[in-house]
C-alpha positions as CSV (number, residue, x, y, z in Angstrom):
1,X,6.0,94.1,-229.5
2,X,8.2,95.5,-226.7
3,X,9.5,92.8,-223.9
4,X,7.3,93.6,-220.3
5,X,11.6,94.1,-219.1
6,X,12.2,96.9,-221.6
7,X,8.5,98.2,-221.1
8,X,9.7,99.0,-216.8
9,X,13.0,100.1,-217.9
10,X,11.5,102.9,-220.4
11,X,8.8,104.0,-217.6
12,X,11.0,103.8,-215.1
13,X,13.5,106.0,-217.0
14,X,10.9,108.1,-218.2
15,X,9.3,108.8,-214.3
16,X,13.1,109.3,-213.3
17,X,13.6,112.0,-216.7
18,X,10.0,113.6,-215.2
19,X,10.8,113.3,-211.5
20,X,14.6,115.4,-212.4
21,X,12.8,118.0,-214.6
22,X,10.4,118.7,-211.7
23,X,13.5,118.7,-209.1
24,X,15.6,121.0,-211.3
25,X,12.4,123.3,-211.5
26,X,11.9,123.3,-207.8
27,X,15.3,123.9,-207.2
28,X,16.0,127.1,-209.4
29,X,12.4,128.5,-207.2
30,X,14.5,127.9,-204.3
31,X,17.0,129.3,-205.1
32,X,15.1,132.8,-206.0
33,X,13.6,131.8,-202.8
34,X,16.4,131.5,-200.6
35,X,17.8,135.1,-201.8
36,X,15.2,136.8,-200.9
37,X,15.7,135.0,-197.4
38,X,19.1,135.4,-196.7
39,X,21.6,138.2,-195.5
40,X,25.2,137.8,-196.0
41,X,27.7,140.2,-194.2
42,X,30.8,140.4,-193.7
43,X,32.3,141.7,-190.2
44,X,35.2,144.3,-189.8
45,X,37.4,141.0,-188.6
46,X,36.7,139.2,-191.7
47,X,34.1,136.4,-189.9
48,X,30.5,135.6,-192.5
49,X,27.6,136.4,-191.5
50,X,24.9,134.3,-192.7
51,X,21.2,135.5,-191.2
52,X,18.3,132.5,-193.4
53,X,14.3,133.7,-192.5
54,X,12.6,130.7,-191.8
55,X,9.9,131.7,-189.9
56,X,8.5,128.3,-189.5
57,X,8.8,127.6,-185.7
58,X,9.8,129.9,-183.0
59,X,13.4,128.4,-183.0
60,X,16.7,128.9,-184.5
61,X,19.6,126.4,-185.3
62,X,22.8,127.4,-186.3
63,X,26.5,126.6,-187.4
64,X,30.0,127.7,-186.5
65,X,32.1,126.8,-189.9
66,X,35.8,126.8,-188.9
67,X,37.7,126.0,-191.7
68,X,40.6,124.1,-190.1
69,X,40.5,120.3,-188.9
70,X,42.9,117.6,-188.2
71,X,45.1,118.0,-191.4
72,X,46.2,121.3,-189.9
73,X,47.6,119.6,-186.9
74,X,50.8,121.2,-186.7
75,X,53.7,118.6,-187.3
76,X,54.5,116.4,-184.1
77,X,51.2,117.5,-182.7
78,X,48.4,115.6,-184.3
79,X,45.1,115.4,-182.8
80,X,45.4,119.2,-181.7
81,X,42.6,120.0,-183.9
82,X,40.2,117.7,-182.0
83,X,41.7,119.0,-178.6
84,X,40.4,122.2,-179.3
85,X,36.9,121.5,-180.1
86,X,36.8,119.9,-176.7
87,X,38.6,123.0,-175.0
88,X,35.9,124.7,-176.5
89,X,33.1,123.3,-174.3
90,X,35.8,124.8,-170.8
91,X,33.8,127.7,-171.3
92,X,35.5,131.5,-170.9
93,X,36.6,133.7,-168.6
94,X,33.3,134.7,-167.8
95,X,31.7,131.3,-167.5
96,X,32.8,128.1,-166.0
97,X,34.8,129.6,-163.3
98,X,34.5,131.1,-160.0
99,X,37.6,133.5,-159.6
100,X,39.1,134.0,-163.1
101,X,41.4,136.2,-161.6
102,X,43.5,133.4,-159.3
103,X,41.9,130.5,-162.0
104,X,44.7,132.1,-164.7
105,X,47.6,132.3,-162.2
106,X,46.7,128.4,-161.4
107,X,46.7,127.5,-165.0
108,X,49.9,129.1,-165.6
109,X,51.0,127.2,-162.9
110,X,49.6,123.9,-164.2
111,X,51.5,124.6,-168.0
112,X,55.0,125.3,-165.8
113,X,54.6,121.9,-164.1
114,X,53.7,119.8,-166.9
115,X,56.5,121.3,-168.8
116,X,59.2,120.7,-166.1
117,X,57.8,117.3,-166.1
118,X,58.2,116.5,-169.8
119,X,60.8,117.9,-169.8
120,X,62.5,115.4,-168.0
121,X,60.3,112.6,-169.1
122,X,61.5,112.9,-172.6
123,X,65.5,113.2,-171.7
124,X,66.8,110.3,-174.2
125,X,69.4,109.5,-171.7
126,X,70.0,110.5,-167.7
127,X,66.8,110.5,-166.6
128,X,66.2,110.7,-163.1
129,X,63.3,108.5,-161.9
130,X,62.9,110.4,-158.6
131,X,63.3,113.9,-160.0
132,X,60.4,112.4,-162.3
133,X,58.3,111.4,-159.5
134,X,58.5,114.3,-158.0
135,X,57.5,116.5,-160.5
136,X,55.0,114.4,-161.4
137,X,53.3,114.8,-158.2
138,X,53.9,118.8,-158.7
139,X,52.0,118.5,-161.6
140,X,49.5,116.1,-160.8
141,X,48.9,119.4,-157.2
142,X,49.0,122.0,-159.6
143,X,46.0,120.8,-161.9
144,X,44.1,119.9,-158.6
145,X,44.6,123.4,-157.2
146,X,43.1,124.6,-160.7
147,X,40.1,122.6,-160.3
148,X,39.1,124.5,-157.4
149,X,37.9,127.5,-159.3
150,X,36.2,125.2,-162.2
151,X,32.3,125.7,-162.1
152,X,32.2,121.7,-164.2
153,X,30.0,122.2,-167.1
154,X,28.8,125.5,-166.8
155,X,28.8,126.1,-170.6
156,X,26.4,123.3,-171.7
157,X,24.0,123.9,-168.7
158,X,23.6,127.4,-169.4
159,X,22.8,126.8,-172.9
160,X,20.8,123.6,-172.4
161,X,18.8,125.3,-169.4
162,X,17.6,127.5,-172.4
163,X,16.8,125.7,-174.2
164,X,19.5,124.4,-176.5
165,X,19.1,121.1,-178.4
166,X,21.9,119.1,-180.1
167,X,24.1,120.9,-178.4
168,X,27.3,119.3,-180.5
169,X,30.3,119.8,-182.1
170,X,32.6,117.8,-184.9
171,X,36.3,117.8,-185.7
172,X,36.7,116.3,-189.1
173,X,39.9,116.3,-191.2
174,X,39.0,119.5,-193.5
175,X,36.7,121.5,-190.5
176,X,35.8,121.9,-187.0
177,X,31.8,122.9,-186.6
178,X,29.8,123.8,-183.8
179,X,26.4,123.7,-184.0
180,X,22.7,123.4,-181.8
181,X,19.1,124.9,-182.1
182,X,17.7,126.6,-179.5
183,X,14.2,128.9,-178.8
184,X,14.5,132.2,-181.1
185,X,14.0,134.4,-177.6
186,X,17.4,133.5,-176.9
187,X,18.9,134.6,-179.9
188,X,20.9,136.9,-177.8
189,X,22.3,134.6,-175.1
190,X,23.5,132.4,-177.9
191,X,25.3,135.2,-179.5
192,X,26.7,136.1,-176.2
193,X,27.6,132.1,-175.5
194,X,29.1,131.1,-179.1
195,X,31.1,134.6,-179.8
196,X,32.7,134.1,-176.6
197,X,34.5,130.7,-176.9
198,X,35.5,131.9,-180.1
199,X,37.7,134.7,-178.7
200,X,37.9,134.4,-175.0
201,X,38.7,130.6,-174.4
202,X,40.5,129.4,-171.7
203,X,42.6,126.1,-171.3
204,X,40.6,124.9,-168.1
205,X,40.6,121.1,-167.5
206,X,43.0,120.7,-170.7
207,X,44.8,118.1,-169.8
208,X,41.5,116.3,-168.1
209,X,40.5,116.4,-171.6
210,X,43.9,115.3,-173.2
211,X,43.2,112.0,-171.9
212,X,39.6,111.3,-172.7
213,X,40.8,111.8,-176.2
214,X,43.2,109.5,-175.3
215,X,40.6,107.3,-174.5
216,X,38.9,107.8,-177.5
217,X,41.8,106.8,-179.5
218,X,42.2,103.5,-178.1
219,X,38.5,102.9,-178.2
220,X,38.0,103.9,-182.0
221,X,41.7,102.9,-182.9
222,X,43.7,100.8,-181.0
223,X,40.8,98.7,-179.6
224,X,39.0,98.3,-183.3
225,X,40.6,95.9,-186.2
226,X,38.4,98.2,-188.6
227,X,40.1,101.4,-187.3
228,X,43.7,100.0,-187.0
229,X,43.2,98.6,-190.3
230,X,42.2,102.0,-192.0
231,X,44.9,103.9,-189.6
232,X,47.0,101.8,-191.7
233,X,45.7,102.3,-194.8
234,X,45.6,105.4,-195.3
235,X,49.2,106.3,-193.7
236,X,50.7,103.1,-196.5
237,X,48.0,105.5,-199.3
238,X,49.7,108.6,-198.6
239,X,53.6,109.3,-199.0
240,X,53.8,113.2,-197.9
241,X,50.4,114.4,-197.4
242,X,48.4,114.7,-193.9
243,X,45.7,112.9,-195.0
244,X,48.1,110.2,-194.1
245,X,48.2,110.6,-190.5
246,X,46.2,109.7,-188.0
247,X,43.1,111.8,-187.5
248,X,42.3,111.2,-184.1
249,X,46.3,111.4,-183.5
250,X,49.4,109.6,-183.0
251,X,49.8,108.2,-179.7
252,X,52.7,109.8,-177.9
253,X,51.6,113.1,-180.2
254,X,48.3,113.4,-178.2
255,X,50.1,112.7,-175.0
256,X,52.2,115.5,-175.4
257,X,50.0,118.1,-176.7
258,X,50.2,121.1,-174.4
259,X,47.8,123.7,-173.4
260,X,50.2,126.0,-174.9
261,X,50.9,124.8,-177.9
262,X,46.4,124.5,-178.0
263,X,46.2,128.3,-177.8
264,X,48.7,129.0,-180.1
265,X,46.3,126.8,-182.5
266,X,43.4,128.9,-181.9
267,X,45.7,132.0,-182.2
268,X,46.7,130.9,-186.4
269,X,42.6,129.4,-186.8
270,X,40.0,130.9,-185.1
271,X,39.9,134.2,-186.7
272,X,37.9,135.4,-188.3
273,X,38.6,135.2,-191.9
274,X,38.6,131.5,-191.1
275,X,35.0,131.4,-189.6
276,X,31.7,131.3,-191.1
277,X,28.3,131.6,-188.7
278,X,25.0,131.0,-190.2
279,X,21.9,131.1,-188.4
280,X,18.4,129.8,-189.5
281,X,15.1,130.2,-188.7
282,X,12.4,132.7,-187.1
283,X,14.5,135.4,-187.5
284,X,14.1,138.7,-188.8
285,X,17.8,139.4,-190.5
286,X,17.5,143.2,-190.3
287,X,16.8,143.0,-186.6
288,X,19.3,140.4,-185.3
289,X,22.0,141.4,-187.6
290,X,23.0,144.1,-184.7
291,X,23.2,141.6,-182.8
292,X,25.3,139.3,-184.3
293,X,27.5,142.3,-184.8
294,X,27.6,143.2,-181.7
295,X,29.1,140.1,-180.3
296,X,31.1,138.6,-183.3
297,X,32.6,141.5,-183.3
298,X,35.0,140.6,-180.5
299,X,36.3,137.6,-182.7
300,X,40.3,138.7,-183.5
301,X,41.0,139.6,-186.8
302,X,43.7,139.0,-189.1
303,X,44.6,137.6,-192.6
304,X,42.9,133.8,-193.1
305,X,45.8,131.2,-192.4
306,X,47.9,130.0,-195.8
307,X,46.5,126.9,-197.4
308,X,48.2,123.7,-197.3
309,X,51.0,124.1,-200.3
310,X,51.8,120.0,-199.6
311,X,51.0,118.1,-202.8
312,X,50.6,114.4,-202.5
313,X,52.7,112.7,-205.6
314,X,51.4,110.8,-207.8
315,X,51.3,107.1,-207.0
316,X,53.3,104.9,-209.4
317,X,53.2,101.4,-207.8
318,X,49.8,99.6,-206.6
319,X,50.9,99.1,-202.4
320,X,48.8,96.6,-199.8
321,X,48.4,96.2,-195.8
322,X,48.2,92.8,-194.9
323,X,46.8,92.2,-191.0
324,X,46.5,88.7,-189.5
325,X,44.7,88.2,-186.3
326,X,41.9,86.4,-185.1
327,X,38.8,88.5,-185.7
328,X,36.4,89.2,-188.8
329,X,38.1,89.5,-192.2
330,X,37.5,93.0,-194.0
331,X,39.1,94.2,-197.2
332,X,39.0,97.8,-198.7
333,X,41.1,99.4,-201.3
334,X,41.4,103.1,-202.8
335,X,42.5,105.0,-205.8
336,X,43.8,108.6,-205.7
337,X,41.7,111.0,-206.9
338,X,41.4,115.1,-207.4
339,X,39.5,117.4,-204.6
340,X,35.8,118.8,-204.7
341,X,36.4,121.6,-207.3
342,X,37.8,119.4,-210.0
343,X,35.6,119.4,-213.2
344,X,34.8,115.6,-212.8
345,X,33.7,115.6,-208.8
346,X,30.1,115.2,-210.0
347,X,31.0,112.2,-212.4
348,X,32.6,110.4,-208.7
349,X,29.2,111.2,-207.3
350,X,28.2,109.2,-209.9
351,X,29.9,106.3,-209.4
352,X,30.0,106.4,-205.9
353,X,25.7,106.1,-206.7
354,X,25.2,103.6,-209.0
355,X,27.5,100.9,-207.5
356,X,26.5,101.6,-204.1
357,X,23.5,103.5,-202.9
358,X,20.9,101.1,-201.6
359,X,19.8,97.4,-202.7
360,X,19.5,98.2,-206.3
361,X,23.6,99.1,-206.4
362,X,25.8,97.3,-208.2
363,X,27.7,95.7,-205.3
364,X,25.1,95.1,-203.6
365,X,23.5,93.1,-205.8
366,X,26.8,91.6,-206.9
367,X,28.4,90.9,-203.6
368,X,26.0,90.4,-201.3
369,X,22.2,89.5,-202.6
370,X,23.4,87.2,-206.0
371,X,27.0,86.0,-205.0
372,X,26.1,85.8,-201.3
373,X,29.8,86.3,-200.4
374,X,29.5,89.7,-198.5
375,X,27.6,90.7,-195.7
376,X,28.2,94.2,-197.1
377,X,29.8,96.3,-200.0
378,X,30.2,99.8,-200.9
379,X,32.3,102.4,-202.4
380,X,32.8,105.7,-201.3
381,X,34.4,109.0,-202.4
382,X,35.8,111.4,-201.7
383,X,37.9,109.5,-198.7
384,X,39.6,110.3,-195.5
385,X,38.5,114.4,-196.7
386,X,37.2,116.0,-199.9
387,X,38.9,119.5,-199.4
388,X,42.5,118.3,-200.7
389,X,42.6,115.2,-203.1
390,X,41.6,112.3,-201.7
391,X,40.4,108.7,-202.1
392,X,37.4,106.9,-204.1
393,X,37.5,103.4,-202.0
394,X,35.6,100.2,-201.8
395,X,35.0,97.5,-199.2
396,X,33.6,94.2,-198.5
397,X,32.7,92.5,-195.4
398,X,33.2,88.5,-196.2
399,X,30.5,86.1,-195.1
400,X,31.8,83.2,-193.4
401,X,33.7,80.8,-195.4
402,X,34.8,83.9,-198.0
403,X,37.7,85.6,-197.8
404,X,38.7,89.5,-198.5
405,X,40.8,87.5,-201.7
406,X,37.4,86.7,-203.1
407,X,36.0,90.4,-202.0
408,X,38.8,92.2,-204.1
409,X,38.6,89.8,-207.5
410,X,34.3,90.7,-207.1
411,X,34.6,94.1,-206.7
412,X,37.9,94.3,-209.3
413,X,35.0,92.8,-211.9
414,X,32.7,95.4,-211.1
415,X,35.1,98.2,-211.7
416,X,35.6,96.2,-215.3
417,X,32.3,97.0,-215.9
418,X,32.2,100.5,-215.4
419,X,35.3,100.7,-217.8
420,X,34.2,99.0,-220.4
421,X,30.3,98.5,-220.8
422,X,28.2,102.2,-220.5
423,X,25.8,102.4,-217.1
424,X,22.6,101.9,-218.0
425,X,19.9,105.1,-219.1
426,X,18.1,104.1,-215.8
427,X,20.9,104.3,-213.1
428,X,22.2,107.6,-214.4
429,X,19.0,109.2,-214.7
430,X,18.6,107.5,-211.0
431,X,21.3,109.4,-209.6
432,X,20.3,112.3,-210.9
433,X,16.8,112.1,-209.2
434,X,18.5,111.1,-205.8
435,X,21.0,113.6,-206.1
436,X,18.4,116.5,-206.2
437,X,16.2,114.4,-203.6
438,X,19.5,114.3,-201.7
439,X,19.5,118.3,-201.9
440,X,16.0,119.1,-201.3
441,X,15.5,116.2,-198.0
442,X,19.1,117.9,-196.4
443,X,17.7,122.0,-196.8
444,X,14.4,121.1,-195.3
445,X,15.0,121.0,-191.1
446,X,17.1,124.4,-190.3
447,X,19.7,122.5,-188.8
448,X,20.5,121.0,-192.2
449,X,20.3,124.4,-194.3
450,X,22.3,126.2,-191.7
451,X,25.1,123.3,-192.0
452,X,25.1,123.5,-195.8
453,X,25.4,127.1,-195.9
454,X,28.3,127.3,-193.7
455,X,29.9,125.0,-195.4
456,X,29.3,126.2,-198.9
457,X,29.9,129.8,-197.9
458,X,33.7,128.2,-196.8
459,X,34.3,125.7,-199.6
460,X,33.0,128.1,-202.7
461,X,33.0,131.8,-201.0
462,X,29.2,132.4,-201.9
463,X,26.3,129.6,-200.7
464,X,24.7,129.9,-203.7
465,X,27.2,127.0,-205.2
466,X,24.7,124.9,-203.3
467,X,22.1,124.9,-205.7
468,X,24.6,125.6,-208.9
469,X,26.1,122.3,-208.4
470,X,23.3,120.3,-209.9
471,X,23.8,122.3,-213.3
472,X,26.9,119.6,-212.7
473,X,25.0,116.8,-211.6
474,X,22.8,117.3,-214.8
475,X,25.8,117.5,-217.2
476,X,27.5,113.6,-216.4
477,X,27.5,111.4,-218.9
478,X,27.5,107.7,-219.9
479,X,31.3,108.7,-221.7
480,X,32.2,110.6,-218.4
481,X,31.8,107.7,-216.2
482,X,33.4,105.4,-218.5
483,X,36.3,108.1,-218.8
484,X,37.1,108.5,-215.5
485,X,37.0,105.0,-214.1
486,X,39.8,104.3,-217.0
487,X,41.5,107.1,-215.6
488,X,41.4,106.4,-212.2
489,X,40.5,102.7,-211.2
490,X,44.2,101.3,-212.3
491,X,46.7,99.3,-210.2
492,X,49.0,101.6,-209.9
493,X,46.8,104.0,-208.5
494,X,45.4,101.7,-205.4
495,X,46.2,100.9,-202.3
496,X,44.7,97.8,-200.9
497,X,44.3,96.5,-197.2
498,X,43.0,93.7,-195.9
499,X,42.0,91.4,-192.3
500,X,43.2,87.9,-192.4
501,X,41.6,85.3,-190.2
502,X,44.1,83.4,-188.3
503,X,42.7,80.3,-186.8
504,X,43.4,80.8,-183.1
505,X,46.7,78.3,-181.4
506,X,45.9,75.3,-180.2
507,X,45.5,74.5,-176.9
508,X,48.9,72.4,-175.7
509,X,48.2,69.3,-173.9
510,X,47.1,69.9,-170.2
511,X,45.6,73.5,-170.3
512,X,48.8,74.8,-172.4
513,X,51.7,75.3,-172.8
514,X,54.2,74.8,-169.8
């Protein structure tokens, strides 16, 4: 007779086979579904057009796809990327400003200043602190004078006082997306909105905003062991590509990022071969096609900037970052691995998912519920990007009394076993279910589906790749995982960084030291 144990672990498989076939089914309906639903078009200026019917609600959501992030920070001038999106909020010359006409003279006035200034800021030698001063303060006048014609926030407010929710926008390393939902009556006034920050920004309040991502930096970098600790992880992981630098940017880079230099970025990226819009919802596509045309339209054209040709090396010797200061200890390591369109990318999903989605994950149970050294352990793939190859890492969190020592021999055991003993039917057929789960729970609010279609539209040139991919997911094997973690989980590949605890100095006699 059959153990109760190996009784659940057949049913459980066998729901999990069931639950995948019926996934798979409702998946390839979708799909049939979703063509019938959406209109693809391409513009004269080479921008995507991505119209979805969803006539659901009377509301709309939609996203603006760029396909340029912080990796395409030009050299000496990282964080650029990130200093657009928040240009992009300034509004144009037709919002946000009360006399464009004396606003642009001002501004040019503003870039003259700061340049004089940095220019003589940055002299290596002879600089002349009073000459500095002084055009300091000209600089400090000519931004003031700018101001005057600033309508503060005029962008948002319009869109928010119709109605926009979410209004939001993200700079990651591979992308830069700008999305919100908003009432499908104003269809129209988002058209006219979105199309015109795409090709009729201005610079206003740039270097207001240069230092609130300043601020940013020292709150999520500087000011954070965690994101000094990855900073420096990923610049010791990477030799020559820019998946090595700092997303948010290098300090005296983002100090000296010009308004200039900020349009000359939009110039190279935001055209429109390098732009996807989708839109989904209650719309009709043969009725607000026109209008997407209409205003899209006015994005510049030109040929879709060359891809990074930069090719990280391969990584021959296993290197570590060692931090000691007194806060919580954290350890995380990586291996180099290929980009999203290599043949295995669904077998890394695969891993990524067994040892580390939810309480029944490998290091979870390992780390955290059975060893009780870790307050938390995961992997995850691909890391800092997924459009160029990238990182599968792990970390741990030690409880107190552990160290990340202890956290890199646990998870170093688990990797073992992925190498040399097969997952088990159950977990694979889990990730299958939760992969297709995954698919079905992310398409179902249009702000999801409009944000997957952009993307996939970009990443594959056709959206359908969003529902082909799980002819992948059904394809990995027991062998494949085993394969590739005996591929990719060796010591030369990793890079390994860690927090040490130091015990804080004690006290000297008499309130300290004299």
């Amino acid at each position: 007779m059959q153990s109760r144990a190996f009784s659940r672990l057949w049913m459980c498989a066998l729901a999990a086979a069931m639950a995948a076939m019926a996934a798979r089914s409702a998946l390839a309906q979708d799909l049939k579904s979703f063509e019938q639903k959406i209109t693809t078009k391409v513009l004269p200026n080479g921008l995507t057009l991505l119209v979805c019917e969803r006539p659901d609600a009377p509301v709309f959501s939609y996203n603006t796809f760029i396909d340029a992030g912080d990796v395409n920070d030009p050299d000496g001038a990282s964080g650029l990327a990130h200093m657009f999106e928040h240009l992009a909020f300034k509004g144009t010359s037709e919002i946000g400003t009360n006399n464009y006409a004396d606003e642009k003279v001002a501004l040019e006035k503003v870039e003259k200043t700061n340049d004089a200034y940095e220019a003589e800021y940055l002299k290596p030698v002879g600089r002349d602190p009073k000459k500095l001063e002084e055009l300091k303060k000209a600089f400090v006048g000519a931004q003031a004078e700018a101001r005057k014609y600033v309508v503060p926030n005029e962008f948002t407010e319009v869109a928010e006082r119709n109605g926009a929710h979410g209004l939001n926008a993200s700079t990651g390393l591979d992308e830069t997306m700008y999305f919100w939902s908003m009432p499908e009556n104003r269809l129209e006034l988002w058209a006219w909105l979105e199309s015109g920050r795409l090709s009729d920004v201005v610079p206003r309040e740039f270097y207001k905003e240069r230092d609130v991502v300043m601020e940013e930096r020292r709150m999520r970098t500087d000011s954070n062991p965690i994101g000094r600790l990855v900073e420096q992880f990923l610049a010791t992981a990477y030799v020559a590509h820019n998946y090595g630098r700092s997303g948010v940017g290098w300090p005296s880079e983002v100090g000296q990022i010009t308004a200039t230099q900020a349009m000359e970025f939009h110039k190279k990226y935001y055209v429109g071969s390098n732009i996807v819009v989708a839109v989904v919802g209650d719309v009709k596509a043969a009725e607000v096609m026109p209008v997407l045309e209409k205003y899209f339209s006015k994005v510049p054209g030109g040929t879709k900037p060359e891809d990074m040709t930069t090719v990280e090396p391969k990584q021959f010797a296993e290197k570590s970052v060692i931090i000691r200061e007194q806060t919580q200890p954290f350890y995380i390591e990586g291996y180099h691995r290929p980009n999203y369109r290599d043949a295995d990318d669904a077998v890394y999903d695969a891993i990524q998912d067994i040892m580390s989605n939810g309480r029944v994950s490998r290091m979870y149970r390992s780390l955290v519920r059975d060893q009780q050294i870790a307050a938390e352990a995961q992997g995850f793939s691909p890391f800092p990007g997924d459009k160029y190859p990238s990182l599968f890492s792990f970390y741990a969190v030690p409880l107190p009394g552990h160290t990340p020592a202890e956290m890199r021999e646990a998870i170093h055991k688990e990797i073992d076993k992925l190498k040399t003993t097969d997952v088990t039917d159950a977990e694979l057929a889990m990730y299958k279910t939760r992969a297709k789960a995954d698919l079905l729970r992310g398409l179902a609010d249009n702000q999801g589906l409009a944000n997957a279609l952009a993307e996939y539209q970009t990443r594959y040139g056709d959206w359908r790749e969003l529902f082909l991919q799980l002819d992948r997911v059904d394809k990995v094997t027991k062998d494949d995982i085993k394969r590739v973690a005996n591929k990719v989980f060796v010591d030369s590949n990793r890079t390994s960084a860690e927090i040490v605890t130091e015990a804080p100095a004690a006290n000297a006699k008499n309130g300290g030291a004299e």
